[in-house]
C-alpha positions as CSV (number, residue, x, y, z in Angstrom):
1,X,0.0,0.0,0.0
2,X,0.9,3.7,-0.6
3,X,0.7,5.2,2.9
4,X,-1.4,8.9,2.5
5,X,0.3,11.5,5.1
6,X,-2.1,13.9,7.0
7,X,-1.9,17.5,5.0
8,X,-2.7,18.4,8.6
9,X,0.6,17.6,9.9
10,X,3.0,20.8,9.2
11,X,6.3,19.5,11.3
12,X,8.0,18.4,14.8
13,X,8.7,20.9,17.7
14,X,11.1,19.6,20.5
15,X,9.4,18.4,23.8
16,X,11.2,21.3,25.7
17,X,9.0,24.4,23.6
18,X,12.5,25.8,21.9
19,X,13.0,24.3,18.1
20,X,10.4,23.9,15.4
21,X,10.6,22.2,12.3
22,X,9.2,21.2,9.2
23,X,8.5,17.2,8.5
24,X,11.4,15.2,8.0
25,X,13.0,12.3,10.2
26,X,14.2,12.9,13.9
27,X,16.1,9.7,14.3
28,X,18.6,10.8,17.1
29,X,15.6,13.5,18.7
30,X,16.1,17.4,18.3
31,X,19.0,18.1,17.2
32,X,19.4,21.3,18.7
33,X,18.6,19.5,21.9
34,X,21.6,17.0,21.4
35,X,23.9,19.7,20.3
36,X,23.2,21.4,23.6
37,X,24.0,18.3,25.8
38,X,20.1,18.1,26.7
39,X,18.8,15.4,24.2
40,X,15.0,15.1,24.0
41,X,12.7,14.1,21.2
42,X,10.2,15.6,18.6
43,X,6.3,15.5,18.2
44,X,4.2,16.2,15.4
45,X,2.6,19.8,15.2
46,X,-0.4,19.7,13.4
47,X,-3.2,23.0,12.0
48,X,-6.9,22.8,11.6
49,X,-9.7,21.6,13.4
50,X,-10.0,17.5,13.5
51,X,-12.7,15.9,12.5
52,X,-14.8,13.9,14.6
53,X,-13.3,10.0,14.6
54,X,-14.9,7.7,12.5
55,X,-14.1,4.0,11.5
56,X,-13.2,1.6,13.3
57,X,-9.6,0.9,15.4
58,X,-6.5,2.9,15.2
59,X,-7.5,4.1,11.9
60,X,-10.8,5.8,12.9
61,X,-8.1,8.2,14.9
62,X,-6.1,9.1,11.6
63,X,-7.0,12.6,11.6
64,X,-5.1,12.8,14.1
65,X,-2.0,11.2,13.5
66,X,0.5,11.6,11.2
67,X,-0.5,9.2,8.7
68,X,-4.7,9.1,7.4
69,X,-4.0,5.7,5.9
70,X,-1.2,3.0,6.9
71,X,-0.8,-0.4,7.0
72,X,-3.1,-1.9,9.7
73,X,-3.6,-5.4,10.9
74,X,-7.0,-4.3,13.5
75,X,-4.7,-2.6,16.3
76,X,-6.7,-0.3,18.7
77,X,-10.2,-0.4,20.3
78,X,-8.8,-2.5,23.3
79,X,-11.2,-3.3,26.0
80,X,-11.5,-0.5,29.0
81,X,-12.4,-2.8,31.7
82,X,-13.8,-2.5,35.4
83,X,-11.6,-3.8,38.3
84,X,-13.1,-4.0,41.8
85,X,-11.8,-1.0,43.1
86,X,-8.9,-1.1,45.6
87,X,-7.1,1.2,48.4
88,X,-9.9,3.3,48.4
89,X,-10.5,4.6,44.6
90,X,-13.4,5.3,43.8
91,X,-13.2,3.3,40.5
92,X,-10.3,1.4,38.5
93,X,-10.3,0.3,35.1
94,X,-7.8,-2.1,33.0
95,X,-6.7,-0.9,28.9
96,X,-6.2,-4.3,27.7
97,X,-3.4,-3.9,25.6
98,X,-2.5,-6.8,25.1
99,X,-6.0,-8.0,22.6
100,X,-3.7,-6.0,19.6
101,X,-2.5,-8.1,16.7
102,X,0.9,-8.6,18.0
103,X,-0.2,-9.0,21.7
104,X,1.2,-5.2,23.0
105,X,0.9,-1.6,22.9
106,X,3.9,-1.5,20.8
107,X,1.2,-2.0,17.6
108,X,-0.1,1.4,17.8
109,X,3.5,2.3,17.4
110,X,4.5,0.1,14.7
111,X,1.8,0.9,11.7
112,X,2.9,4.9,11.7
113,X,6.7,4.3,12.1
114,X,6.4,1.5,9.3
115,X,4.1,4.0,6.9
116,X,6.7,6.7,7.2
117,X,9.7,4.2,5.7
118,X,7.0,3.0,3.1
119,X,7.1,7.1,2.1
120,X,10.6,7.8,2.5
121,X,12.0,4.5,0.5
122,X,13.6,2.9,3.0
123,X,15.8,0.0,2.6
124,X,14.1,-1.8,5.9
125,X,12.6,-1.9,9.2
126,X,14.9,-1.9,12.0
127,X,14.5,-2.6,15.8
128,X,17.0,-3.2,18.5
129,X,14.0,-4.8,21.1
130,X,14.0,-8.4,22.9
131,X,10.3,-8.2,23.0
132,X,7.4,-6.8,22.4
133,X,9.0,-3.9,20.2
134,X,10.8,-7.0,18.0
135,X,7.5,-8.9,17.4
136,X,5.5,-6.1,16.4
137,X,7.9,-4.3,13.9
138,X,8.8,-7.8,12.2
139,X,5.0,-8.6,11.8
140,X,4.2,-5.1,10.7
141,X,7.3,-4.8,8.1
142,X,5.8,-8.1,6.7
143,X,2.7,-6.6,6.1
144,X,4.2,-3.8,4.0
145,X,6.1,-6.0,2.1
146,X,9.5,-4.7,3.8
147,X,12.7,-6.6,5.1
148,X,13.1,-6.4,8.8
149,X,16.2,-6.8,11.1
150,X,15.6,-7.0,14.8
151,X,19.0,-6.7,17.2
152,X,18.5,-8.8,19.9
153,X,20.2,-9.9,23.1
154,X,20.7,-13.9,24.1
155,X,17.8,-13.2,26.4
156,X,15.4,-13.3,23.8
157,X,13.2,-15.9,24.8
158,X,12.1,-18.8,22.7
159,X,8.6,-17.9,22.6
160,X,9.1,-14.8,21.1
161,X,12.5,-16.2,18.3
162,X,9.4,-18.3,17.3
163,X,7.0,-16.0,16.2
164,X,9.3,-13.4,14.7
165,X,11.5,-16.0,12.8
166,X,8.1,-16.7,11.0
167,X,7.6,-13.2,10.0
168,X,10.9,-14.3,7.4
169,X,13.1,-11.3,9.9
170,X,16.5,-11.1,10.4
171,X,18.5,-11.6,13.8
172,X,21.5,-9.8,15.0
173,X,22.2,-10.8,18.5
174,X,24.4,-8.2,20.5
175,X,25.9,-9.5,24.3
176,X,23.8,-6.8,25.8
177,X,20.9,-4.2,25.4
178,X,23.7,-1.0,25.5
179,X,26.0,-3.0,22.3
180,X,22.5,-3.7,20.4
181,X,22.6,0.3,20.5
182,X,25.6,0.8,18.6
183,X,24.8,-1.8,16.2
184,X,21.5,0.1,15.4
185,X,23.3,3.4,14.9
186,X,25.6,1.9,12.5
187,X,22.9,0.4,10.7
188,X,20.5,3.7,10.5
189,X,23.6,6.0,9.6
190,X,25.4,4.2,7.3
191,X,23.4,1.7,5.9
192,X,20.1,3.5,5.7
193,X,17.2,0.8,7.8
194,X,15.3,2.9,8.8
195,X,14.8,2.4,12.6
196,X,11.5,2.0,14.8
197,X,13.5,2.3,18.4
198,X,15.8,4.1,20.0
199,X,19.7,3.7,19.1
200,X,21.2,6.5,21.4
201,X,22.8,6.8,24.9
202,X,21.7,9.1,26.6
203,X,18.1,7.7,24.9
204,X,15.6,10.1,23.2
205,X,13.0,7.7,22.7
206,X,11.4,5.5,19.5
207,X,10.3,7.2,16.1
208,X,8.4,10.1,16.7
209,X,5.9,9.1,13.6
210,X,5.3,6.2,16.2
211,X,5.1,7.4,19.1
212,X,2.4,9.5,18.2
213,X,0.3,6.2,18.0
214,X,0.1,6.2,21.4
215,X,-2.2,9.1,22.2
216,X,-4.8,6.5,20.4
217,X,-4.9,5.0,24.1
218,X,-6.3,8.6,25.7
219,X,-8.5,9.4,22.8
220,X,-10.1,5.6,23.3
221,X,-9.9,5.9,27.7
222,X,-12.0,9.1,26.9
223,X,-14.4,7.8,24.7
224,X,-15.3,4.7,26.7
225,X,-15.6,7.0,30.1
226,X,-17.1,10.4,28.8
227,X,-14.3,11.8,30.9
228,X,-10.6,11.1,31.4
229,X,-10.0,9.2,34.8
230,X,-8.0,11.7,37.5
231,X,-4.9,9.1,37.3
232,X,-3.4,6.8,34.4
233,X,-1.1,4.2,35.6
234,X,1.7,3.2,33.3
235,X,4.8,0.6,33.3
236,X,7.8,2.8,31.9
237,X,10.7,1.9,30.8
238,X,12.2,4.8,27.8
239,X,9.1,6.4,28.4
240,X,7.1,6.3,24.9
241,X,4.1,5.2,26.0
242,X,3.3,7.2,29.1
243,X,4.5,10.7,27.0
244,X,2.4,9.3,24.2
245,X,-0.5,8.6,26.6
246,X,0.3,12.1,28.5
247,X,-0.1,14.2,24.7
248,X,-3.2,12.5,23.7
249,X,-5.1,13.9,27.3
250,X,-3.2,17.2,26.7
251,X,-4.8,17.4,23.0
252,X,-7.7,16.5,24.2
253,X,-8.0,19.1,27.0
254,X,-7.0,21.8,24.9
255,X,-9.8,20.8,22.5
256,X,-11.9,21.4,25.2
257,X,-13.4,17.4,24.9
258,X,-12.4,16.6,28.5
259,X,-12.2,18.9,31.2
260,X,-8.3,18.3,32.2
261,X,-5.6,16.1,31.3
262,X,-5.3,13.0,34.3
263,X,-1.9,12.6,36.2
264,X,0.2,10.3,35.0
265,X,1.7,7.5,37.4
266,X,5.1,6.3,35.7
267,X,5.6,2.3,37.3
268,X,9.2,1.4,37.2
269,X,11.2,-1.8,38.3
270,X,14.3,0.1,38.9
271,X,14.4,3.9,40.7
272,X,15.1,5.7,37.6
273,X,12.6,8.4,37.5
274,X,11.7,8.0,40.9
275,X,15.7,9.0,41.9
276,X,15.4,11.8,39.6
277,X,12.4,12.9,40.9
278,X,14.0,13.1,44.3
279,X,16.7,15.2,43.1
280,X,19.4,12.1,43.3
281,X,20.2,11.9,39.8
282,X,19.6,13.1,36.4
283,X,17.8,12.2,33.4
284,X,21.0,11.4,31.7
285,X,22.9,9.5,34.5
286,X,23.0,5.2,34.2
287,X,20.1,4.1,36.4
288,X,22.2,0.2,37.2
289,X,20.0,-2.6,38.3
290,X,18.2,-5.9,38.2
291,X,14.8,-6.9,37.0
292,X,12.8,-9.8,36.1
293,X,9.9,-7.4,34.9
294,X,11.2,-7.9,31.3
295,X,9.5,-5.1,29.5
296,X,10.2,-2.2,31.6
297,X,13.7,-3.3,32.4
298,X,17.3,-1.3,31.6
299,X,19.3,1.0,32.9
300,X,18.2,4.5,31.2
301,X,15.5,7.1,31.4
302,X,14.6,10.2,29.1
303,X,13.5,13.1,28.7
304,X,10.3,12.4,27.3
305,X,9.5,10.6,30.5
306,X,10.3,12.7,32.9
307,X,8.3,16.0,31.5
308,X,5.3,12.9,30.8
309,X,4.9,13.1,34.8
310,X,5.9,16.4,35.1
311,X,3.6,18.2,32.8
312,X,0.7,15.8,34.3
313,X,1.3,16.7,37.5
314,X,2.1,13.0,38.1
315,X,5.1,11.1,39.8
316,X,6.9,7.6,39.4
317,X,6.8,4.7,41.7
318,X,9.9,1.8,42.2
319,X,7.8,-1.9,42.5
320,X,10.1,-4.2,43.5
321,X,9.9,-7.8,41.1
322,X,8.5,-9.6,44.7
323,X,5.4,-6.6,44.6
324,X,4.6,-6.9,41.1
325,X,4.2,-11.0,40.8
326,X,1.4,-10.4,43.5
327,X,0.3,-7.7,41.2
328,X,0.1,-10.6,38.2
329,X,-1.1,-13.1,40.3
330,X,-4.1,-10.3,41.6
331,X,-5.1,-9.8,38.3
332,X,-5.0,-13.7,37.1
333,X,-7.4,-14.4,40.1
334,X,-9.7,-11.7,38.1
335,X,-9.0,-13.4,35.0
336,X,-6.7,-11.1,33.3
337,X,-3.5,-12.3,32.0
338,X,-0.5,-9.7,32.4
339,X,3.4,-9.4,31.9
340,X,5.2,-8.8,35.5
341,X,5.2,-5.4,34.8
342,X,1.7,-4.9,34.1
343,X,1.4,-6.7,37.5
344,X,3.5,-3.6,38.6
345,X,1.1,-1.5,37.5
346,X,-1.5,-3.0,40.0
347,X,0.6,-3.4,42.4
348,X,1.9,0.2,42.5
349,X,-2.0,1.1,43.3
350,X,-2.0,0.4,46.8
351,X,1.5,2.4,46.6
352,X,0.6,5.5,45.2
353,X,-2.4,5.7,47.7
354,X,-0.3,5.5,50.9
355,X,2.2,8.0,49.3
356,X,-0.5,10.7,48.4
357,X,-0.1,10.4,44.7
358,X,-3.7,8.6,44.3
359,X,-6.5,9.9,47.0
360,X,-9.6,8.2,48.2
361,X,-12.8,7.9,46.1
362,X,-10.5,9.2,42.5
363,X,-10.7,7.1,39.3
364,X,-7.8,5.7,37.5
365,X,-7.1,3.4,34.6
366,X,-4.1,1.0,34.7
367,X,-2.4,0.2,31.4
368,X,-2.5,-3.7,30.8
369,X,0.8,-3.4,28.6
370,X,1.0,-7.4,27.5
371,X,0.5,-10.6,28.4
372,X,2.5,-12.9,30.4
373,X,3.0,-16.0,27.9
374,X,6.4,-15.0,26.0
375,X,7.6,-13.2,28.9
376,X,11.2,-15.2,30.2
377,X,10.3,-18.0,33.2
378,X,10.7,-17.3,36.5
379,X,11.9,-20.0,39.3
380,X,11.2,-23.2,37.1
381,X,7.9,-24.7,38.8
382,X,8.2,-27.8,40.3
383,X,6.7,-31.0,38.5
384,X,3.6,-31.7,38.5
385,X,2.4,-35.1,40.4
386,X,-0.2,-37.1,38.6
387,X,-3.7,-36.7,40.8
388,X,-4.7,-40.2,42.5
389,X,-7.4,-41.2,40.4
390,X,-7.4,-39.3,37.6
C-alpha cells in the first residue's frame, strides 16, 4: 500500500517548547537539543480543526496522526475494563493492551513508524528490542512487504524467536541491550534501515511518527468514560508510551473534549525516575540494576519521561519484582493475564495511595501493557504429580 500522510501535519517541535521544524525524520531526537548536551525528542505539530473519529480501530483516529491511511492489521479499540476498586478509589479500570495483533501496545506504534519508511523508500525496518517492540515491527514490516532486522540480546526468549522468525526477519544478536545500541546506529547512519527504536545513549525515545500512536490510548480511555480518569497508571521503561498517553489527554484538554488532562503515574522496576524525581540523579545518569519485569527493564530514562509526569502533574513509583508478581497473580485471580510489569502496574495502586499520589474515592485506569506467555520464566515450577485417580 501507498501510505497517504495527514496534509494536517506541518512538522515536529522539541518536547522542551524551543526548536520547530518542518516534517522530516528525527532519528537521534532534536538536534538542537543533542547539540546542547540536553537530548530530547520531537512530536508532530499539526493546523486545523480535526474531525470527529470515524471507523473503526486505530484508523478511525487518523485525523489525528501523522499518517490518514497506513498499513493496519486491527490494532486499537482494546477493552476498557472495570476492576473492583482497591485502596480506596473510587473506581479502577484495566486498557487491555494486550487483545492488539501482536499481543502489546507497541502495535499502535509500529503501523505509523512503518508508513513513514513505506514514504521515504527505506531500505528496511529496523529494531533493537527483545520483546514486544521486536515482534510487532517484524509482523508489521511483513505486512508492508519490507525486510526487517531485529537486534536482539541472548535473552530473547524462545517464545518470542518463534513467532518473529516466521515473519521471514533477520536476527543480529548483541551481548547486551547498551551493544544492540551501537549496532542500530551503524545500521541507520550508514546503511540507511530505517529504525522504529531508539539507538542513542543518553536515549531520546522510538520514532516520533510512532510514538504519536500512542495518544490513540487517551483518545479511546475518553471515549469509553465520557471523561478522562484523574490518574493513568503506566509501566515505563524509555518512556514512549506514558508521553504518548500524557499528549493524547493534553490534546484533548486543549480541545476542550475533556475537562483536564489526568496525572500520569510512571511504574518502574528500577528507581530511575523515581531518583530523579527526588533530586538524586539526572535524566541522563546510568540508572544500574536488576529486574525480572522484562518489558520495563534497563538501565536508562529520558526526557520524554520525565516532563510525561511532570507536565501531568504526576510522579513515578519503584515496585520491587517480589510486589509486582502479587500484582500478576491479583489480576489472574480476576482473570486477566499480564506481563510482571503490568502486574507492577496494579501493584503500585495500593503504593501511590499511601504516598498521596492517588486519594480516596479518585478514578484511575491502569495500562494492561501485554501478556505474560512470551515473557522469560521465572523460578522453574516444580513437577507436576499425577492426581490419584485421575
Amino acid at each position: 500500500m501507498t501510505p497517504l500522510r495527514n496534509p494536517r501535519l506541518i512538522g515536529f517541535a522539541a518536547l522542551d517548547g524551543i526548536a520547530r521544524y518542518g516534517v522530516q525524520d528525527f532519528f537521534e531526537g532534536c538536534p538542537r537539543a543533542a547539540a546542547a548536551g540536553a537530548p530530547t525528542s520531537v512530536a508532530a505539530v499539526y493546523e486545523g480543526a480535526a474531525p470527529l473519529p470515524a471507523g473503526t480501530g486505530m484508523a478511525r483516529h487518523a485525523a489525528r496522526l501523522p499518517y490518514v491511511s497506513f498499513p493496519t492489521l486491527g490494532e486499537g479499540d482494546t477493552p476498557l475494563l472495570p476492576l473492583p476498586p482497591v485502596a480506596g478509589l473510587g473506581a479502577l479500570w484495566l486498557k487491555r493492551e494486550s487483545a492488539n495483533p501482536t499481543g502489546s501496545h507497541k502495535d499502535r506504534m509500529s503501523p505509523l513508524a512503518v508508513a513513514r519508511a513505506l514514504e521515504v523508500g527505506a531500505r528496511g525496518i529496523l529494531a533493537s528490542s527483545s520483546g514486544n517492540a521486536a515482534i510487532s515491527a517484524a509482523a508489521y514490516a511483513a505486512a508492508a512487504g519490507l525486510p526487517c532486522r531485529v537486534i536482539v540480546t541472548p535473552a530473547l526468549t524462545e517464545a518470542y524467536r518463534r513467532a518473529i522468525a516466521r515473519t521471514g526477519a533477520e536476527f543480529i544478536v548483541c551481548r547486551d541491550s547498551l551493544a544492540r545500541w551501537d549496532v542500530a546506529a551503524r545500521l541507520v547512519r550508514d546503511e540507511g534501515w530505517f529504525p522504529l527504536t531508539n539507538h542513542l545513549v543518553p536515549p531520546v525515545g522510538s520514532n516520533p511518527f510512532g510514538v504519536e500512536g500512542y495518544k490513540t490510548i487517551a483518545y479511546e480511555i475518553a471515549e469509553a468514560l465520557g471523561t478522562a480518569p484523574d490518574a493513568v497508571l503506566v509501566p515505563t521503561a524509555r518512556g514512549d508510551l506514558i508521553w504518548g498517553i500524557g499528549a493524547g489527554f493534553r490534546g484533548l484538554a486543549a480541545e476542550g473534549v475533556i475537562i483536564s488532562a489526568p496525572r500520569l503515574i510512571a511504574v518502574e522496576p528500577i528507581p530511575r525516575l523515581t531518583r530523579v524525581l527526588a533530586g538524586e540523579a539526572a535524566i541522563t545518569d546510568a540508572f544500574p540494576g536488576a529486574t525480572l519485569q522484562f518489558s520495563t527493564a534497563g538501565g536508562t530514562a529520558t526526557d520524554a519521561s520525565l516532563r510525561a509526569i511532570s507536565d501531568s502533574g504526576g510522579t513515578a513509583i519503584q515496585v520491587p519484582d517480589a510486589a509486582a508478581a502479587e500484582g500478576q497473580a491479583a489480576l489472574a485471580r480476576l482473570g486477566f493475564d499480564a506481563e510482571l510489569c503490568g502486574g507492577g502496574a496494579h501493584a503500585a495502586i495500593g503504593m501511590a495511595r499511601a504516598s498521596g499520589a492517588l486519594r480516596e474515592g479518585e478514578t484511575a485506569v491502569m495500562i494492561l501493557t501485554a501478556g505474560s506467555a512470551r515473557e522469560p520464566a521465572g523460578d522453574p515450577l516444580p513437577p507436576l504429580a499425577v492426581t490419584e485417580g485421575a
